[in-house]
ZADO-1210 file (C-alpha; in nm, 4 decimals, padded with zeros to 6 digits):
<atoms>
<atom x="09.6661" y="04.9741" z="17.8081" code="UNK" pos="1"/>
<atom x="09.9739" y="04.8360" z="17.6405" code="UNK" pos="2"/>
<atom x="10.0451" y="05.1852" z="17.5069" code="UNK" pos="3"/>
<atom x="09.9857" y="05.3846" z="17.8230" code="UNK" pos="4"/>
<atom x="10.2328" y="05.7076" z="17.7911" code="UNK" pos="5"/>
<atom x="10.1603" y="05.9379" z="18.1126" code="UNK" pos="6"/>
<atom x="10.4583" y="06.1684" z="18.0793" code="UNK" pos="7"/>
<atom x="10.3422" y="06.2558" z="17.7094" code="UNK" pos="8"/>
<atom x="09.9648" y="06.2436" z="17.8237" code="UNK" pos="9"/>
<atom x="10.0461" y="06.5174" z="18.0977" code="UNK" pos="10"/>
<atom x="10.2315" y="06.7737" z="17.8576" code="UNK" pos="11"/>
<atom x="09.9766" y="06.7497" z="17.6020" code="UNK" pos="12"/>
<atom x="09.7474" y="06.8325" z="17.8628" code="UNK" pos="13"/>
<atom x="09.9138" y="07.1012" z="17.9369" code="UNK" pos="14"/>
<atom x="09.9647" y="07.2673" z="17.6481" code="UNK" pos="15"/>
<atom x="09.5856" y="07.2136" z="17.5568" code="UNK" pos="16"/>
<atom x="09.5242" y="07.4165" z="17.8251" code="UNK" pos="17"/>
<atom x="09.7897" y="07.6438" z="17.7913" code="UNK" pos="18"/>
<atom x="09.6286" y="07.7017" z="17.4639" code="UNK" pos="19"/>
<atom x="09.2747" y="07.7625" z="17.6074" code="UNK" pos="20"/>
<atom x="09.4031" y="08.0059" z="17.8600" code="UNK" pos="21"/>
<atom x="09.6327" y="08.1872" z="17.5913" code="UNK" pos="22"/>
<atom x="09.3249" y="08.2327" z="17.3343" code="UNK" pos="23"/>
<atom x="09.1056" y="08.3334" z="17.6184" code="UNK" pos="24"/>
<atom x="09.3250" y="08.6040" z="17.7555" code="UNK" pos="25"/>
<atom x="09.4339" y="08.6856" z="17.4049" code="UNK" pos="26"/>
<atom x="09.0509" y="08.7557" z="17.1982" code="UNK" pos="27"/>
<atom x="08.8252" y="08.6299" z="17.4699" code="UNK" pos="28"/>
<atom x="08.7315" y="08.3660" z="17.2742" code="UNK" pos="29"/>
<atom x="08.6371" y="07.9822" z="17.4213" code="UNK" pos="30"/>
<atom x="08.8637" y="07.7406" z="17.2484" code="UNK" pos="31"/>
<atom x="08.5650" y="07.4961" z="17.1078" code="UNK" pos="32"/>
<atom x="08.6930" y="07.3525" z="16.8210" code="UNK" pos="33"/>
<atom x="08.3216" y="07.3239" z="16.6544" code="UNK" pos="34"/>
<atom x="08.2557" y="07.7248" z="16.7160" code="UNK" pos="35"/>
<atom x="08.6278" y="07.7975" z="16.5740" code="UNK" pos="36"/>
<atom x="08.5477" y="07.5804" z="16.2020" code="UNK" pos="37"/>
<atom x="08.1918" y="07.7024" z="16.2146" code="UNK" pos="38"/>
<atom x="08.2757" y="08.0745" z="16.2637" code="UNK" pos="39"/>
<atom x="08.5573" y="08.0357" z="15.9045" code="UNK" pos="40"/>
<atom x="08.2268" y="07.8707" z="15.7437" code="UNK" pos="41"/>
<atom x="08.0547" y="08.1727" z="15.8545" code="UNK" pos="42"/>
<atom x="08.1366" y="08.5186" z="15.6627" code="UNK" pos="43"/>
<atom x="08.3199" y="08.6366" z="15.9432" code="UNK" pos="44"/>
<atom x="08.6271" y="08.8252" z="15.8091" code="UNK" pos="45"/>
<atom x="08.7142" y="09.0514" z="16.1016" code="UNK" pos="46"/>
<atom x="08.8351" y="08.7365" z="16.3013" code="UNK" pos="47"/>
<atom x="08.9205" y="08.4861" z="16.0758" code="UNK" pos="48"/>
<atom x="09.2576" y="08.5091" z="16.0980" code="UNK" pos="49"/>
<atom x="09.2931" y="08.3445" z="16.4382" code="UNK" pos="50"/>
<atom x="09.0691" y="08.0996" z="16.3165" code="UNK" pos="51"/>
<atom x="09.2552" y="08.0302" z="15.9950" code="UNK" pos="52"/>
<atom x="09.5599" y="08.0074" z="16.2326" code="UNK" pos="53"/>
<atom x="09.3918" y="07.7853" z="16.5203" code="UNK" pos="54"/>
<atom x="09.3164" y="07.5125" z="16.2223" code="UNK" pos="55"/>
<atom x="09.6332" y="07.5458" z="16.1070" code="UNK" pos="56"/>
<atom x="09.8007" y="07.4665" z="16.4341" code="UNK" pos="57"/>
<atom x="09.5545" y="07.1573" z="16.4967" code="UNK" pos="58"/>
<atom x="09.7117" y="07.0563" z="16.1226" code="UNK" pos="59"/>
<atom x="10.0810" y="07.1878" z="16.2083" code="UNK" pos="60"/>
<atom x="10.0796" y="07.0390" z="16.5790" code="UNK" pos="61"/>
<atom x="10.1366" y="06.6639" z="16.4053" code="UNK" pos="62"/>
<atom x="10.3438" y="06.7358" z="16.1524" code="UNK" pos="63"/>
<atom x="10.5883" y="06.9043" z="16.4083" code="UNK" pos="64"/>
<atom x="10.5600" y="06.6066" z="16.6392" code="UNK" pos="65"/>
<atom x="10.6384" y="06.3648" z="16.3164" code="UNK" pos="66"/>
<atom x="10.8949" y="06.5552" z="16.2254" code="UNK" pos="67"/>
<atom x="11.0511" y="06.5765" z="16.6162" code="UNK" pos="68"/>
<atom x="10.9996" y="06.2377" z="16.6839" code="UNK" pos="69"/>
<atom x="11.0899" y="06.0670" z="16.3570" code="UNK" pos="70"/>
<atom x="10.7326" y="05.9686" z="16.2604" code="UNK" pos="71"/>
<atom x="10.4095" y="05.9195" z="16.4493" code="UNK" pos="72"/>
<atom x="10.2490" y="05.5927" z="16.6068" code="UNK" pos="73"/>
<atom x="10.0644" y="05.3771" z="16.3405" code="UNK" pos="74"/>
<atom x="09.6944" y="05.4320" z="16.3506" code="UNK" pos="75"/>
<atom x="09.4757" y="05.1516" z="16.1998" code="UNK" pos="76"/>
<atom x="09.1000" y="05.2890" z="16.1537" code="UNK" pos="77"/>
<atom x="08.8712" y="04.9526" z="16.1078" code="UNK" pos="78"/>
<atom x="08.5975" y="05.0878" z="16.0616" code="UNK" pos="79"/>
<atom x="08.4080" y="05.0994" z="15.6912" code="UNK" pos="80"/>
<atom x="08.3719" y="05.4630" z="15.5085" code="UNK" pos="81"/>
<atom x="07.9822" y="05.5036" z="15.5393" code="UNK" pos="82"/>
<atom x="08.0187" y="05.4489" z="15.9067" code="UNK" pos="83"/>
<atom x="08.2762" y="05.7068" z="15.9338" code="UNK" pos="84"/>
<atom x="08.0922" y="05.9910" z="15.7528" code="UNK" pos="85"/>
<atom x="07.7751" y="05.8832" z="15.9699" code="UNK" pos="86"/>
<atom x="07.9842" y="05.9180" z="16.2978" code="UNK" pos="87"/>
<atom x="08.1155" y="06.2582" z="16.1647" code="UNK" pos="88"/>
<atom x="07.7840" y="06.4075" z="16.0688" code="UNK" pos="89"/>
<atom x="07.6161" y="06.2590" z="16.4431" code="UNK" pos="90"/>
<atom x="07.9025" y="06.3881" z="16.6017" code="UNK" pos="91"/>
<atom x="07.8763" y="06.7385" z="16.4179" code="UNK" pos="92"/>
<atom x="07.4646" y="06.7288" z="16.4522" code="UNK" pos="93"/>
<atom x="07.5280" y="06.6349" z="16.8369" code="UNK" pos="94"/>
<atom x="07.8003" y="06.9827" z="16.8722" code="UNK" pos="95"/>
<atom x="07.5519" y="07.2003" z="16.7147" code="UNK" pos="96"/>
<atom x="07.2713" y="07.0578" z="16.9613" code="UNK" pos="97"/>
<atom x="07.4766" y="07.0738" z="17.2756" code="UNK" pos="98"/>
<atom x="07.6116" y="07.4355" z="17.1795" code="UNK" pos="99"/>
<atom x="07.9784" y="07.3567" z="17.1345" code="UNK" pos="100"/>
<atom x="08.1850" y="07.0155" z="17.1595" code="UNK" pos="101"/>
<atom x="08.3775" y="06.8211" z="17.3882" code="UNK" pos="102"/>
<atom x="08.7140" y="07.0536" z="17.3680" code="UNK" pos="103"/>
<atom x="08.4539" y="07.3876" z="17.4303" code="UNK" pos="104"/>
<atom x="08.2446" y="07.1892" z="17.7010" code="UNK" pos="105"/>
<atom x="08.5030" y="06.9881" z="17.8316" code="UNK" pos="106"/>
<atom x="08.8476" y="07.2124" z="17.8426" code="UNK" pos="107"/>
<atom x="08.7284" y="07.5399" z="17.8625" code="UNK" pos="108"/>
<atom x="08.3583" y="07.5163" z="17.9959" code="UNK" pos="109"/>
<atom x="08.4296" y="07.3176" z="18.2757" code="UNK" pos="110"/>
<atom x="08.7465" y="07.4922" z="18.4080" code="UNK" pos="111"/>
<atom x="08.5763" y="07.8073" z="18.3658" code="UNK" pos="112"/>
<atom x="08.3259" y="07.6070" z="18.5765" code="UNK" pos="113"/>
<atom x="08.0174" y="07.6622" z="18.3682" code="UNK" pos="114"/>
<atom x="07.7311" y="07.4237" z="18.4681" code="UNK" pos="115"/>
<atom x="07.6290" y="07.3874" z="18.1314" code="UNK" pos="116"/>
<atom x="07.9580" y="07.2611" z="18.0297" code="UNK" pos="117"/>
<atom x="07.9913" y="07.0035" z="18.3286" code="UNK" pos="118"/>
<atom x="07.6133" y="06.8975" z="18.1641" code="UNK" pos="119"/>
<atom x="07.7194" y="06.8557" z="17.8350" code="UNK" pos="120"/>
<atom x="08.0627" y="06.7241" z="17.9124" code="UNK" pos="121"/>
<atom x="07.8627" y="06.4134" z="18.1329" code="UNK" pos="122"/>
<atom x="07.6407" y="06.3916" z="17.8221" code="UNK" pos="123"/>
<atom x="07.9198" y="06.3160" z="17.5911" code="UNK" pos="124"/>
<atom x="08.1070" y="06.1098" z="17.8215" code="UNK" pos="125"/>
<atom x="07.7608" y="05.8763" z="17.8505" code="UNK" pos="126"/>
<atom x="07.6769" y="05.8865" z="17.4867" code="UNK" pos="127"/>
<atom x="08.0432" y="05.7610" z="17.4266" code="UNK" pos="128"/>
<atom x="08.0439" y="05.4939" z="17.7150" code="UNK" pos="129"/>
<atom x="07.6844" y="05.3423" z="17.5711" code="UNK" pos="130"/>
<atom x="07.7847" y="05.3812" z="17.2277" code="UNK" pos="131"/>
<atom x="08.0945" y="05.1622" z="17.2998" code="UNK" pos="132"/>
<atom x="07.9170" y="04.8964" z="17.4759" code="UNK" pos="133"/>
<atom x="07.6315" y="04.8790" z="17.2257" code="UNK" pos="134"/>
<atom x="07.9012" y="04.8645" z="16.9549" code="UNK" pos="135"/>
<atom x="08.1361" y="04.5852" z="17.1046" code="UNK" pos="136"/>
<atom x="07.9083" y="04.4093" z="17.3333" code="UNK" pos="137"/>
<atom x="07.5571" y="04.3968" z="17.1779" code="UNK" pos="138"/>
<atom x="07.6429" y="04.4473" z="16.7896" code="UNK" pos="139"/>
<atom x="07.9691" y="04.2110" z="16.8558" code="UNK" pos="140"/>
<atom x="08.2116" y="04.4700" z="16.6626" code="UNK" pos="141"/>
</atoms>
């Protein structure tokens, strides 16, 4: 908890809602990051320019803050390569089973107060929790 920012942690809430809301109202789309990379994969033309821009906002977002705030907070990733891409392709086979991710469960699902979503979203949350302990407690990483 030595980096513990509240004030930042609330606005960026807020605008990742604001963001769900504004998409919703906007195409009546659900603002799951999986379903908006999946559907550019997908030969979708008709709506892949809000796609197209939603990815390039998630890219854009941390640039502008870098650029706002004179660089961003160091971030030192431990962990070896082959790990990485296993996480990534668990974490991508675990969206695809669940029917969306944590920001389309989790943001939009649950304040739209879909039971699925509150499902998945306690799924995740225990998956992560085990995986943690397993990792630092049992494994000793």
């Amino acid at each position: 908890m030595d980096n513990f920012t509240p004030v930042s942690a609330f606005f960026g809430g807020v605008l990742i809602g604001l963001s769900v809301v504004v998409l919703l109202l906007t195409n009546g789309r659900i603002a799951g990051v999986s379903g908006v990379v999946s559907g550019l994969l997908v030969s979708r033309v008709h709506d892949a320019g809000w796609r197209l821009a939603f990815i390039l906002g998630l890219i854009a977002a941390p640039l502008l803050y870098a650029a706002v705030a004179g660089g961003v907070p160091p971030i030192a990733v431990t962990s070896s390569t082959g790990l990485l891409i296993a996480a990534g392709l668990l974490v991508g086979f675990g969206a695809r089973l669940g029917s969306g991710c944590t920001s389309g469960h989790g943001v939009a699902g649950i304040a739209r107060l879909s039971p699925r979503s509150f499902v998945a979203t306690g799924v995740f949350l225990t998956a992560g929790m085990v995986t943690v302990f397993v990792t630092r407690h049992v494994m000793g990483g």
